[in-house]
VMD Tcl script that draws the C-alpha trace (Angstrom):
set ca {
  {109.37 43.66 150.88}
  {113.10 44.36 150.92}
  {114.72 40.69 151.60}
  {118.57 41.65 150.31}
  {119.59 41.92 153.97}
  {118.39 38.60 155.09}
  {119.72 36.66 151.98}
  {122.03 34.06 153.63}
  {122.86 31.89 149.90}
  {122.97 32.47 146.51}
  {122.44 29.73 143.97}
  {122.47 30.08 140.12}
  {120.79 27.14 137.81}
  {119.87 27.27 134.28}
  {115.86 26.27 134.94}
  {114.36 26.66 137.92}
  {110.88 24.92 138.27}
  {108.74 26.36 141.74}
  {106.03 23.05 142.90}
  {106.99 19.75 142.66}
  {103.25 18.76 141.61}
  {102.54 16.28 138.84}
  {103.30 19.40 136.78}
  {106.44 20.89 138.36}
  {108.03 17.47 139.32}
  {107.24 16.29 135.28}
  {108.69 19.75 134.20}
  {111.89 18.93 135.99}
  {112.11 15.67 134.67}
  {111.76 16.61 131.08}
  {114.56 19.82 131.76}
  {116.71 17.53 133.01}
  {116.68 15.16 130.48}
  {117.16 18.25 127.63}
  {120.68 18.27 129.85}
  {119.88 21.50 130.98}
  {121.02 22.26 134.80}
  {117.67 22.08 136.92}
  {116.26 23.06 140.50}
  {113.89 22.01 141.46}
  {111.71 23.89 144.72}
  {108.86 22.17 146.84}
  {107.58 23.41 150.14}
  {106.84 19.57 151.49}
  {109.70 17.22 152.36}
  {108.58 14.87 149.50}
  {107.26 15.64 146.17}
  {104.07 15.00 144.26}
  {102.08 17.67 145.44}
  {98.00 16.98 145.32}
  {99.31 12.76 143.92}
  {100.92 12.46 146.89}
  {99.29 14.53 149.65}
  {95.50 14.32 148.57}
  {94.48 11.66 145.80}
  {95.43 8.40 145.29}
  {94.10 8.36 141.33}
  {95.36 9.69 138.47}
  {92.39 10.90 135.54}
  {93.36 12.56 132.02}
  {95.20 9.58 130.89}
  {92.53 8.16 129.29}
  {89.16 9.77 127.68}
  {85.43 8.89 128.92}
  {82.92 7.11 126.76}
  {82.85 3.67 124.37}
  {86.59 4.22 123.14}
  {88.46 4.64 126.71}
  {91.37 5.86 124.43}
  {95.04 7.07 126.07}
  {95.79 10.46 125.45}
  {98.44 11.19 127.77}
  {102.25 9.60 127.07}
  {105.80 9.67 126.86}
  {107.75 10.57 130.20}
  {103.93 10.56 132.25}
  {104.39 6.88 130.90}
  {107.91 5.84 132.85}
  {106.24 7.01 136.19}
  {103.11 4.38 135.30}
  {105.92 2.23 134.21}
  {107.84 2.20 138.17}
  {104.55 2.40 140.04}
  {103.43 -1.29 137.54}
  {107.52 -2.69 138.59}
  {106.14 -1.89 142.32}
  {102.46 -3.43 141.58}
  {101.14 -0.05 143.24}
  {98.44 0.37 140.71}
  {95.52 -0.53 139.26}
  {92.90 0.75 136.34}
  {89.52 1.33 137.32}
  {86.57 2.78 135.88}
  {85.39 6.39 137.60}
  {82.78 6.72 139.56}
  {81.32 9.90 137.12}
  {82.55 8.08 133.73}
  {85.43 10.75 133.35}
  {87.15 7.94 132.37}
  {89.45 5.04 133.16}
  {91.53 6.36 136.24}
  {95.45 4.89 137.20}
  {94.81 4.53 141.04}
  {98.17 4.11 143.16}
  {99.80 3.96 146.62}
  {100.44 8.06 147.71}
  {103.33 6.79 149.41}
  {105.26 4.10 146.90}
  {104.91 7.13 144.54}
  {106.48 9.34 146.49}
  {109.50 7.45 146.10}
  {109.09 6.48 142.36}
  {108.96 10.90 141.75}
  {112.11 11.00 144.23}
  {113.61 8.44 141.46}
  {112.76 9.93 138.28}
  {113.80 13.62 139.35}
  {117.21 12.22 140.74}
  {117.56 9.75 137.38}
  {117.03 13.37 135.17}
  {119.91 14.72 137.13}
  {117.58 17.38 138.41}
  {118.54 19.29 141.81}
  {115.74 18.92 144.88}
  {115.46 21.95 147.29}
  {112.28 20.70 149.89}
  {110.96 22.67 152.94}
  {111.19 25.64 151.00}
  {108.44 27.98 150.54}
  {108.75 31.24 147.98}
  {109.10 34.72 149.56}
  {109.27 37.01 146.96}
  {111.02 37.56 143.23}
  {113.87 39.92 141.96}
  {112.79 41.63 138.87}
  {114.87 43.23 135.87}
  {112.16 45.03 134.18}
  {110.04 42.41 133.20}
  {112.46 39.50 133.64}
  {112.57 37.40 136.77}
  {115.68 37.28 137.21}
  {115.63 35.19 140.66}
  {113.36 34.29 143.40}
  {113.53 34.34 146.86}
  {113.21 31.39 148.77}
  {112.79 30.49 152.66}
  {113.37 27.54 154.55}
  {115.56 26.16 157.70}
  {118.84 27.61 156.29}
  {117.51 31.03 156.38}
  {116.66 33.19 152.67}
  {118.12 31.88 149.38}
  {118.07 33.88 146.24}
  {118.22 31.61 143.07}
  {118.70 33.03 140.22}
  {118.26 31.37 136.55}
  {118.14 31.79 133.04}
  {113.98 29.92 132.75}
  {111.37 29.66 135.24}
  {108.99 27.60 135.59}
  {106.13 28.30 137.81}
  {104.28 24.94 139.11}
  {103.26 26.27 142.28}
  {99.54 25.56 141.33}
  {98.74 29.55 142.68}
  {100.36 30.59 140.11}
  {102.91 32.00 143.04}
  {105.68 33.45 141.06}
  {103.63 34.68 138.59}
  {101.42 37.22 140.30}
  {104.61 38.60 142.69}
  {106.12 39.29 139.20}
  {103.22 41.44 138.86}
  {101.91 39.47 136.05}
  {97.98 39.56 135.71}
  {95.55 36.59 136.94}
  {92.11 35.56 137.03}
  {90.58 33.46 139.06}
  {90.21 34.45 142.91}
  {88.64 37.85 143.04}
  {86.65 37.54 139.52}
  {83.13 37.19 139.39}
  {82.85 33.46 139.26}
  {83.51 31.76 142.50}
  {86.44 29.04 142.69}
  {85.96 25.80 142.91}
  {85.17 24.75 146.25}
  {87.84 22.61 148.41}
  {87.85 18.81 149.79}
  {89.32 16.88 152.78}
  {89.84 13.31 151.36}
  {90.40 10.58 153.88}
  {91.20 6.65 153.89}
  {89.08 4.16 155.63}
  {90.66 0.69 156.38}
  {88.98 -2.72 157.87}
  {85.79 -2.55 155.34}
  {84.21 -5.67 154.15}
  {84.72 -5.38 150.63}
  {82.07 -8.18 149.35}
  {79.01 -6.53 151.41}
  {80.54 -3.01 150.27}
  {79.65 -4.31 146.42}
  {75.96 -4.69 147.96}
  {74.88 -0.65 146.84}
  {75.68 1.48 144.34}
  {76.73 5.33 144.18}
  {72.84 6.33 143.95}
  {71.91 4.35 147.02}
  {74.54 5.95 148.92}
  {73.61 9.49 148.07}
  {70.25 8.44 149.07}
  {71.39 7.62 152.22}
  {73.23 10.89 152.33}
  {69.48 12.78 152.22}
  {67.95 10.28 154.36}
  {70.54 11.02 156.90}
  {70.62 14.81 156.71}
  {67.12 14.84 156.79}
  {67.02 12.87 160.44}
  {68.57 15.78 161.21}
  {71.43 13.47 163.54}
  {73.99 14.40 160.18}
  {75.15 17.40 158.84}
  {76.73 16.30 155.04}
  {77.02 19.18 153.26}
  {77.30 17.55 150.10}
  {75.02 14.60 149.11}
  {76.92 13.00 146.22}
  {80.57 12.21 146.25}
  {82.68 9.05 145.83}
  {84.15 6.27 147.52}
  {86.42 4.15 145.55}
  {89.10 0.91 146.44}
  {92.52 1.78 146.70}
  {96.01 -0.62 146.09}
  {95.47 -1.71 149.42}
  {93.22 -4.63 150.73}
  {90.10 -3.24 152.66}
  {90.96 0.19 152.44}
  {88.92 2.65 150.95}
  {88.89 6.06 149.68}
  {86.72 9.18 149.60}
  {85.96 12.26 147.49}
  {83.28 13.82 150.19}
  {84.02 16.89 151.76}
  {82.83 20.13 150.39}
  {84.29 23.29 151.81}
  {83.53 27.03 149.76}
  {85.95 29.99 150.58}
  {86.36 32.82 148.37}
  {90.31 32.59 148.04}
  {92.13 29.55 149.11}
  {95.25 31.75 148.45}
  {94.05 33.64 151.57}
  {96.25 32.34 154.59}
  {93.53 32.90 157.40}
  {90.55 31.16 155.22}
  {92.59 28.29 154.28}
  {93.54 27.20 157.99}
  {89.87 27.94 158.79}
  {89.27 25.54 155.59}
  {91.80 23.13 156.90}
  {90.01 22.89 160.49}
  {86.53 22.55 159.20}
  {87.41 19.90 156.22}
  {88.87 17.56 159.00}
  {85.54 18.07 161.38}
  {83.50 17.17 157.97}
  {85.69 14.22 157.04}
  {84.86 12.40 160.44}
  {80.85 13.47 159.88}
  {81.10 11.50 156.42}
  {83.54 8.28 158.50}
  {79.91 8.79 161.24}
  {77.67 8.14 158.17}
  {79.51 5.46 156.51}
  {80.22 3.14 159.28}
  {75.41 4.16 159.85}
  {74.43 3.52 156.65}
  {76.89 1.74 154.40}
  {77.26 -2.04 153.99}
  {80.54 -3.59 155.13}
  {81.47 0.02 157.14}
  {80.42 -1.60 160.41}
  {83.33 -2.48 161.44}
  {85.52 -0.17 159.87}
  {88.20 1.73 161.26}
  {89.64 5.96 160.52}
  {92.86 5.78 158.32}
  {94.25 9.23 157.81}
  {93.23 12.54 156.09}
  {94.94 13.92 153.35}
  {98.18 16.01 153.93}
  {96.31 18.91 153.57}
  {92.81 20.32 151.94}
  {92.64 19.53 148.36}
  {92.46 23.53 146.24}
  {90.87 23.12 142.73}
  {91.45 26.48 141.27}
  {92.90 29.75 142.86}
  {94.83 31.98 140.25}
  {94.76 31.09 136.69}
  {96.82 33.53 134.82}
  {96.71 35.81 131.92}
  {98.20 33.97 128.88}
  {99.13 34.44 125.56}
  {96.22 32.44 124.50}
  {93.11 31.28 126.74}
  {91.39 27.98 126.56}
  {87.87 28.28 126.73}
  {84.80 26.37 127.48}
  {84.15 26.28 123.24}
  {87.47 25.09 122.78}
  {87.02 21.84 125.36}
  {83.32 21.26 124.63}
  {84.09 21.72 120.30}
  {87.05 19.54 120.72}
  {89.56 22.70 118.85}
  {92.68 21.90 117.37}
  {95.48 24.19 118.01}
  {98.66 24.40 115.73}
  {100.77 24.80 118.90}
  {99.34 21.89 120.67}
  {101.78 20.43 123.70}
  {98.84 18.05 124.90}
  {95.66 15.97 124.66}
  {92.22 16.52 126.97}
  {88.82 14.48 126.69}
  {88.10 15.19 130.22}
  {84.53 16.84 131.10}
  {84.02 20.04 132.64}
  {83.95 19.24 135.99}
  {82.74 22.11 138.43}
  {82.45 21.94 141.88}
  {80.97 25.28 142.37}
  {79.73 26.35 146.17}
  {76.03 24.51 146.17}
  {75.60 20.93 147.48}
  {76.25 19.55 143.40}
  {78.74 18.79 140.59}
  {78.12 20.10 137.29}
  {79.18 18.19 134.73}
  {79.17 18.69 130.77}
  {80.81 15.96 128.46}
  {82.79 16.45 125.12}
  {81.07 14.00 122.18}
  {82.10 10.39 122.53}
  {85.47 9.89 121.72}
  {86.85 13.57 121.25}
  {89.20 15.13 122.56}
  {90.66 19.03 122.37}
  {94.17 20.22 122.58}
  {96.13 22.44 124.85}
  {98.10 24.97 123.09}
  {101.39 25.40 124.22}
  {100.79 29.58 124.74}
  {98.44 28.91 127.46}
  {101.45 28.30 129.26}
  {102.87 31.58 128.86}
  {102.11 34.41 130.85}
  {101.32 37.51 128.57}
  {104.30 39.36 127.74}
  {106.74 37.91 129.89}
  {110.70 36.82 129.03}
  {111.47 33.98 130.66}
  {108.18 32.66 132.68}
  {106.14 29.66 131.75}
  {103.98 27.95 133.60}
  {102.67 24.49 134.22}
  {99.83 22.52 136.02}
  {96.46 24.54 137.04}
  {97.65 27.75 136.76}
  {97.41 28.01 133.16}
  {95.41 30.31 131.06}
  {92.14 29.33 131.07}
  {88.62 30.27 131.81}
  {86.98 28.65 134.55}
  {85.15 26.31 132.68}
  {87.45 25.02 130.54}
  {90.08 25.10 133.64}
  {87.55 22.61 135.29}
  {88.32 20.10 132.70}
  {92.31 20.78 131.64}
  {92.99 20.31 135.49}
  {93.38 16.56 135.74}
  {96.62 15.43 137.08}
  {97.32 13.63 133.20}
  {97.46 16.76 131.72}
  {99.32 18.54 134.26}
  {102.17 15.80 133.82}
  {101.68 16.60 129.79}
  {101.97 20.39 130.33}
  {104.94 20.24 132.89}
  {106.59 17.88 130.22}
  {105.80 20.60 127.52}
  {107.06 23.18 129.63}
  {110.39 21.44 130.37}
  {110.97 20.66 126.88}
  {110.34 24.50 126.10}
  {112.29 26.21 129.03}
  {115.25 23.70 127.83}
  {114.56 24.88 123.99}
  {114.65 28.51 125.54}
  {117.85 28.40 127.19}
  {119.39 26.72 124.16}
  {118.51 29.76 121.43}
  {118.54 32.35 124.32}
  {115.12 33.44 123.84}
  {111.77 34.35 125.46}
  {109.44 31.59 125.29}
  {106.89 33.09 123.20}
  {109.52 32.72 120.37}
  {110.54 28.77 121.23}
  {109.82 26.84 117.76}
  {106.77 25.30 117.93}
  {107.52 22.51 115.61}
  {110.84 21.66 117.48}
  {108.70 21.71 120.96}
  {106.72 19.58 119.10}
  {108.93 17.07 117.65}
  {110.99 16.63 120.92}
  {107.49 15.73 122.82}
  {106.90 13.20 120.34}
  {110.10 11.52 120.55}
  {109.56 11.11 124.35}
  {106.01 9.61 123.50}
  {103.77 12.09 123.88}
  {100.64 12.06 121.98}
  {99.07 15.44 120.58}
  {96.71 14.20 118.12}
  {93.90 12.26 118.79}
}
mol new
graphics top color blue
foreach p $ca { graphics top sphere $p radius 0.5 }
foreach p [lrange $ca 0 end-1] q [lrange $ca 1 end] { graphics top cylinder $p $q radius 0.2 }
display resetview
């Protein structure tokens, strides 16, 4: 579509990162601490993306197993460092043993990404949702953006594409996988907050006895919980809890018209789960319904095409890449469309790396991307997608577009060892 009429603004900046997720906000952050002029774009009036509108924990910072070892650091680290200055977080053990997760308060953290972008000198456009992209050949040389003020073209020298759809990236006409391959995507969740619970009779039963209860009730035929397993977990808060329950299947979340079917049903399913806790579960008797998240929680939809691919041998053989940007010792964690989770574990203690050319889409000039977009196959993306290593790949990417700008070139030709060496000056740890 032809938007040149209905452009209202022009802006120019020298990186330009699309999603303010834990990738895009970290990818800001790290841009705008290289002193490069940065945008940043977000659709919500706050930033954070799924930390702040769906979860409450973050996982990838530390491995699973005996040595519960930390393999995400350096900028990641200041935001761990404001939400400890706020005492809005706590470490607790997962519910799966994925590992030691960094549980905080959505909302003080909304504030302590507001303060890190702003402290970067990084530029915030919110309420702004992309419309389309200007090519120049195979450069982007802007994208179009809509919000209140009408359409905006910004145009920039690096872009960064955190949208978590990998957005940008397929209206370039760059190639995907993901939605429309033969392995379904991951299916969605509704999480919601429950408040008033009676936290020494909720220590009464464990995780098994509750997804007993989840068959007992679905087979009194009174419930309908379509999946039997999931989590419930304490929060910053006193007597509030929160869930991982809800398990919604559509074939592309990218798909407006499925997702606000996906949105309506998730919430309906939420208060089934609220009906079965405050039934069946110990110190729910007298709770009360907090809030749902923002909006459904989307797992995978596009993952593109990159110069390299992670794969499921890479995660599971714990490979070593020379252009590694980040740690992993997460699992493969698949929540395909039946009623389970699959789960398959690295060996105790190891972890793989991320190579930095999973972040580039394949023959492109001046696109990167960040977050769960990246290139990799749908096994391996179903362990690299913790929120820890999207804050280590958005730092990565920062660091890169900055690197970029500097010498003028594509990404593909960034120095690795430079990329490298900057990363580990912030903190960041690639071996392990």
């Amino acid at each position: 579509m032809n938007y040149e009429k209905r452009i209202t603004n022009t802006m120019r900046t020298e990186v330009l990162v699309i999603g303010a997720g834990s990738a895009g906000s970290m990818a800001a952050i790290a841009s705008g601490k290289e002193g490069r002029k940065t945008l940043l774009v977000e659709r919500y009036g706050f930033l954070g993306g799924t930390s702040t509108t769906i979860l409450d924990t973050f996982y990838g910072f530390y491995i699973p197993g005996s040595k519960n070892k930390k393999v995400v650091g350096g900028i990641p680290d200041l935001l761990l460092d404001k939400l400890k200055e706020r005492k809005s977080m706590l470490l607790r053990p997962n519910t799966y043993g994925a590992g030691t997760g960094v549980t905080y308060d959505p909302e003080i953290l909304k504030v302590v990404w507001e303060e890190l972008v702003v402290e970067a000198n990084v530029d915030i456009l919110l309420h702004s949702f992309v419309a389309d992209v200007v090519m120049e050949e195979k450069k982007v040389k802007g994208v179009i953006v809509v919000n209140k003020s009408g359409f905006t073209l910004i145009e920039a020298d690096m872009i960064i594409d955190a949208s978590g759809d990998a957005d940008v990236t397929a209206l370039a006409g760059y190639p995907y996988d993901g939605i429309g391959s033969h392995i379904p995507v991951q299916s969605l969740t509704t999480t919601f907050r429950v408040g008033n619970v009676d936290e020494q009779h909720m220590k009464t039963f464990t995780k098994n006895q509750m997804w007993e209860w989840m068959k007992e009730a679905n087979q009194s035929g009174k419930y309908h919980l379509p999946r039997e397993e999931g989590s419930v977990h304490i929060t910053t808060l006193p007597s509030v809890m929160a869930t991982n329950m809800v398990r919604l299947a559509i074939p592309d979340p990218t798909n407006i018209i499925e997702l606000s079917k996906a949105e309506i049903l998730g919430r309906r399913q939420a208060l089934e789960y609220f009906r079965f806790m405050k039934d069946y579960l110990p110190g729910y008797e007298n709770s009360v319904f907090l809030n749902f998240s923002t909006q459904i929680g989307i797992r995978e939809t596009r993952r593109i095409i990159g110069e390299y691919t992670l794969t499921k041998e890479d995660v599971l053989q714990a490979r070593k890449f020379d252009d590694a940007i980040v740690l992993c010792g997460a699992p493969i964690e698949d929540h395909h469309n039946q009623a389970g989770t699959k789960w398959e574990y690295l060996e105790d203690g190891e972890t793989y790396q991320v190579p930095y050319r999973s972040l580039i889409p394949k023959d492109s000039v001046n696109l990167l991307v960040a977050g769960r977009c990246l290139s990799a196959t749908h096994d391996a993306h179903a362990s690299v997608r913790s929120m820890g290593q999207c804050m280590g790949m958005g730092q990565a990417a920062g660091i890169a577009a900055s690197l970029a700008v500097e010498n003028q070139c594509r990404p593909i030709d960034v120095n690795v060892e430079m990329l490298q060496q900057k990363l580990r000056s912030y903190g960041a740890i690639l071996e392990g």
